[in-house]
C-alpha positions as CSV (number, residue, x, y, z in Angstrom):
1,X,-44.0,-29.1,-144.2
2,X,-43.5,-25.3,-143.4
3,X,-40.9,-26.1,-140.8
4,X,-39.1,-28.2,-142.9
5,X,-39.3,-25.6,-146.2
6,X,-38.1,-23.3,-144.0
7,X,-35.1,-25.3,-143.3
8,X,-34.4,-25.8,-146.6
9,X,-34.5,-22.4,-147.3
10,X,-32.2,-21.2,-144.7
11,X,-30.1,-24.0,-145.5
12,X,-29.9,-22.9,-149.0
13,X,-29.2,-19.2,-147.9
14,X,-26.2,-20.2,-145.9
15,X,-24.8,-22.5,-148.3
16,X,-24.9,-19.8,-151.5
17,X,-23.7,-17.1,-149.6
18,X,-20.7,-19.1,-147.7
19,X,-20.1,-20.5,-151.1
20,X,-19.6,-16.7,-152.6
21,X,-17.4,-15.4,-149.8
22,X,-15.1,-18.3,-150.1
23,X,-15.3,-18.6,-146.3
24,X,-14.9,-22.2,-145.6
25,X,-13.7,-25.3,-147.4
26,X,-15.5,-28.7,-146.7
27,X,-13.6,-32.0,-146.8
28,X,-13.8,-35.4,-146.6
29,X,-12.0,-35.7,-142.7
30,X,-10.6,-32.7,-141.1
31,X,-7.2,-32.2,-140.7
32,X,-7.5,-30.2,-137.1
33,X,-9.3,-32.6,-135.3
34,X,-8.8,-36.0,-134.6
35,X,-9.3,-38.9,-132.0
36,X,-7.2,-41.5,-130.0
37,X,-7.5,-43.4,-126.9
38,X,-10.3,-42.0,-125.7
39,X,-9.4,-38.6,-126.7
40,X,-10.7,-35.7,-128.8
41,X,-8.1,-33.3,-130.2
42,X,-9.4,-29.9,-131.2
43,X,-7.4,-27.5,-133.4
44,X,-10.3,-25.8,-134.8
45,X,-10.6,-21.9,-133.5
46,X,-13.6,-21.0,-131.7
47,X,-15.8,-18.7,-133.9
48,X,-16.5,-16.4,-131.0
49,X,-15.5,-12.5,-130.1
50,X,-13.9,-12.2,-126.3
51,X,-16.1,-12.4,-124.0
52,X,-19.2,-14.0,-126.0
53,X,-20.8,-17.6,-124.9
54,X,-19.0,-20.1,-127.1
55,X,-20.5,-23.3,-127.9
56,X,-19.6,-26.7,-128.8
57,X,-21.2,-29.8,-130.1
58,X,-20.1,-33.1,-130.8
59,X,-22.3,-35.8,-131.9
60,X,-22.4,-38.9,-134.5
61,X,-22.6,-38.0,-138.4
62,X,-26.4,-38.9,-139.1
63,X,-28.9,-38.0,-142.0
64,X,-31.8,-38.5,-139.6
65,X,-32.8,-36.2,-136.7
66,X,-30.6,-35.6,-133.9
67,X,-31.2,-37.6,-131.0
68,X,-29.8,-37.4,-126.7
69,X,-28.1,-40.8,-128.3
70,X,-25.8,-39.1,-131.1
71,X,-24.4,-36.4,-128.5
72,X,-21.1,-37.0,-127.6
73,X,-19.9,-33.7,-126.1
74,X,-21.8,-30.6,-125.3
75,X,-21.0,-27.4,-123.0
76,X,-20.5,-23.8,-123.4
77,X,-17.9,-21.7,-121.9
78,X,-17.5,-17.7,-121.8
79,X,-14.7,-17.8,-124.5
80,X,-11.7,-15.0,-123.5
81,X,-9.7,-15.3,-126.7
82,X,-7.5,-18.0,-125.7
83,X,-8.4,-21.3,-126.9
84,X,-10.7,-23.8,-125.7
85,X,-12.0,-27.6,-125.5
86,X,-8.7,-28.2,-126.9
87,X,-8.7,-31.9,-125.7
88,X,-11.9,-33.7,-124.8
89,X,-11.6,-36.7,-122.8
90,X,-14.7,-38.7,-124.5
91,X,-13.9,-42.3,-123.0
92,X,-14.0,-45.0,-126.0
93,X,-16.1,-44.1,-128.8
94,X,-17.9,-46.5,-131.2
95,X,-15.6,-47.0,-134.7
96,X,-17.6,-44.1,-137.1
97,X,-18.1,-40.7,-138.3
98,X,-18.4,-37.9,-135.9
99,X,-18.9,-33.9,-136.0
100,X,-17.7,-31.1,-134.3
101,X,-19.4,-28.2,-134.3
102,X,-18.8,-24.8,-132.4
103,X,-20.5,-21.5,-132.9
104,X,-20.2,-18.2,-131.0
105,X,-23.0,-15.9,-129.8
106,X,-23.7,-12.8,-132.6
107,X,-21.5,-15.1,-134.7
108,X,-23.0,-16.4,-138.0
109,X,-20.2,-18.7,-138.9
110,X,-20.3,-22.3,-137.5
111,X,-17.0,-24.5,-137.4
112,X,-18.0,-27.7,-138.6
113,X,-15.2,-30.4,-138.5
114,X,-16.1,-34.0,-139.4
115,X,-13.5,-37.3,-138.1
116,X,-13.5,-40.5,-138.4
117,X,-12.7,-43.4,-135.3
118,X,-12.0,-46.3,-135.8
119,X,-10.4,-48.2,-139.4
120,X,-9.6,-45.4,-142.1
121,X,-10.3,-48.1,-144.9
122,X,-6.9,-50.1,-146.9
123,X,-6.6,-49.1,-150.5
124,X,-9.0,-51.7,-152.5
125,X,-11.5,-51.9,-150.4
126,X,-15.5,-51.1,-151.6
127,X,-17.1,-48.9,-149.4
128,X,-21.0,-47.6,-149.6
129,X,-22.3,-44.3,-149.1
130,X,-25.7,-42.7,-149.8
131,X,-25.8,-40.9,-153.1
132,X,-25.1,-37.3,-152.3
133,X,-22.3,-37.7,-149.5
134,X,-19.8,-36.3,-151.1
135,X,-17.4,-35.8,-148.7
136,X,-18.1,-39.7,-147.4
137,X,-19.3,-38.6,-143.7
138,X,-22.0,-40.9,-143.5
139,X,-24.6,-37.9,-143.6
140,X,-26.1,-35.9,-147.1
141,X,-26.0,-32.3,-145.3
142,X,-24.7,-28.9,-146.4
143,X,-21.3,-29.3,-146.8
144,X,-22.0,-31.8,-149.3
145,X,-24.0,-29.2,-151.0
146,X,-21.3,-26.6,-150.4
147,X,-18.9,-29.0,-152.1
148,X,-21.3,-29.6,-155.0
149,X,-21.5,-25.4,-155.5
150,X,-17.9,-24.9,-155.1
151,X,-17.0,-27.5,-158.1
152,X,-19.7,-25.9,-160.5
153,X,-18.8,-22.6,-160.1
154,X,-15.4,-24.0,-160.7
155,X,-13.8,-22.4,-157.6
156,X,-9.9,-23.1,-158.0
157,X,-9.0,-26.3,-156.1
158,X,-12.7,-27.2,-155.7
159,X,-13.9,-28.6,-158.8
160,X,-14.5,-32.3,-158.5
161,X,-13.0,-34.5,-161.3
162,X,-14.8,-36.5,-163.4
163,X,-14.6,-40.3,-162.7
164,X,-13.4,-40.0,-159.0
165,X,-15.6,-41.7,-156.2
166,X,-16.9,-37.9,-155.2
167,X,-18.4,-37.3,-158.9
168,X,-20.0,-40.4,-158.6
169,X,-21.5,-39.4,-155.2
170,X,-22.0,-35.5,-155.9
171,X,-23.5,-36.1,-159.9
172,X,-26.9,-37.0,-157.6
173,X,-29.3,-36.6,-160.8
174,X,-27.3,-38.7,-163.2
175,X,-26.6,-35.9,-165.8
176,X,-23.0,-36.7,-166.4
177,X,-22.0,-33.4,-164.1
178,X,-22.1,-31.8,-160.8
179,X,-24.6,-28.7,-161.1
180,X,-26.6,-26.4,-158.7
181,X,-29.5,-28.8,-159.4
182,X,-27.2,-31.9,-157.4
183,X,-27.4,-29.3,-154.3
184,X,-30.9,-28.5,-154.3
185,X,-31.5,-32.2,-154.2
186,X,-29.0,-32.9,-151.4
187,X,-30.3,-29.4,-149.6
188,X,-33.9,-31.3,-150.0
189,X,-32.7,-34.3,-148.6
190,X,-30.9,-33.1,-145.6
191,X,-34.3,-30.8,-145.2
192,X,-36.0,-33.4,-144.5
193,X,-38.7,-32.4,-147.6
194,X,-41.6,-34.8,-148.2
195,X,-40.9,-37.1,-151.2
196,X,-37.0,-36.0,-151.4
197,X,-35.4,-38.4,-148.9
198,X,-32.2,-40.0,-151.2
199,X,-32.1,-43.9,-150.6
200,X,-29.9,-44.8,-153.5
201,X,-26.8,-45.9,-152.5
202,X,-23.3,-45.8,-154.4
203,X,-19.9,-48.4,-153.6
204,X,-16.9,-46.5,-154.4
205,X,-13.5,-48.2,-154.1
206,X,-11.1,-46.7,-151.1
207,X,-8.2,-45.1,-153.1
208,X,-4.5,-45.3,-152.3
209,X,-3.2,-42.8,-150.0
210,X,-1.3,-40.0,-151.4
């Protein structure tokens, strides 16, 4: 139980103060990295100074623990300022959500880009996500709760609009908005917290693309 307050509390702590300094903005799928035959395209910069150990993770979106099963892609490479894992040759993946993560050592920021293999959805079709997933990545985490934070401080560009299949997901406590109390409960959930797992489940309908 301490462990996983303590999670939640650090979770918290990132999320707020990311949230204040405007330093990163979730979405639904990244639009820097991206798979195809086999391949992972990276156009994410590595969060590292020269000469730091870089780091980089890719694994399966999941709500649950992270298992040796989820990892796709892990190493870490003395990072000299010019880019790296730029391409990963992966092999064929299984048709989901995936995450890419990559940190630098003495570097508190964490790029965290989330993409999809496999079919994108056609325009009409009913697709079901767990309450809280805001961004629809198959996983309640932080940068649900980041999402949820940005809209209620009304960051421009950020707030979520009423109606649209990421209120429906974000408005977790069914108060008719998207408040600080939604992230607590996704922070909870993604925590791990006794008694706050999120089971409920909401269909949304894929929209046309824009």
């Amino acid at each position: 139980m301490k462990k996983s307050l303590t999670k939640l509390l650090v979770s918290c702590a990132a999320v707020m103060s990311v949230s204040a300094l405007m330093a990163i903005s979730a979405s639904a799928y990244s639009d820097v990295v991206s798979y195809s035959d086999g391949t992972i395209t990276n156009g994410a910069a590595v969060p590292a100074a020269s000469g730091s150990q870089a780091t980089i993770l890719v694994q399966k979106a999941t709500d649950s623990a992270l298992t040796e099963d989820d990892i796709v892609y892990i190493n870490q490479e003395k990072y000299e300022g010019t880019a790296l894992w730029s391409t990963i040759a992966t092999g064929t993946l299984e048709d989901g959500d995936y995450v890419l993560k990559m940190g630098g050592e003495g570097v508190t920021n964490i790029v965290e880009e989330t993409f999809k293999v496999g079919d994108q959805g056609v325009a009409g079709d009913e697709k079901t996500f767990t309450l809280g997933d805001v961004n629809m990545s198959n996983a309640v985490d932080a940068a649900d709760a980041l999402l949820m934070l940005q809209s209620y401080a009304q960051i421009e560009g950020k707030v979520i609009a009423e109606g649209s299949n990421e209120f429906k997901l974000a408005d977790i406590d069914k108060n008719s908005a998207v408040e600080a109390a939604d992230a607590l409960l996704a922070l909870q959930h993604y925590a791990q917290i006794e008694g706050k797992t999120i089971t409920e489940t909401v269909t949304v309908t894929v929209p046309a693309a824009e």
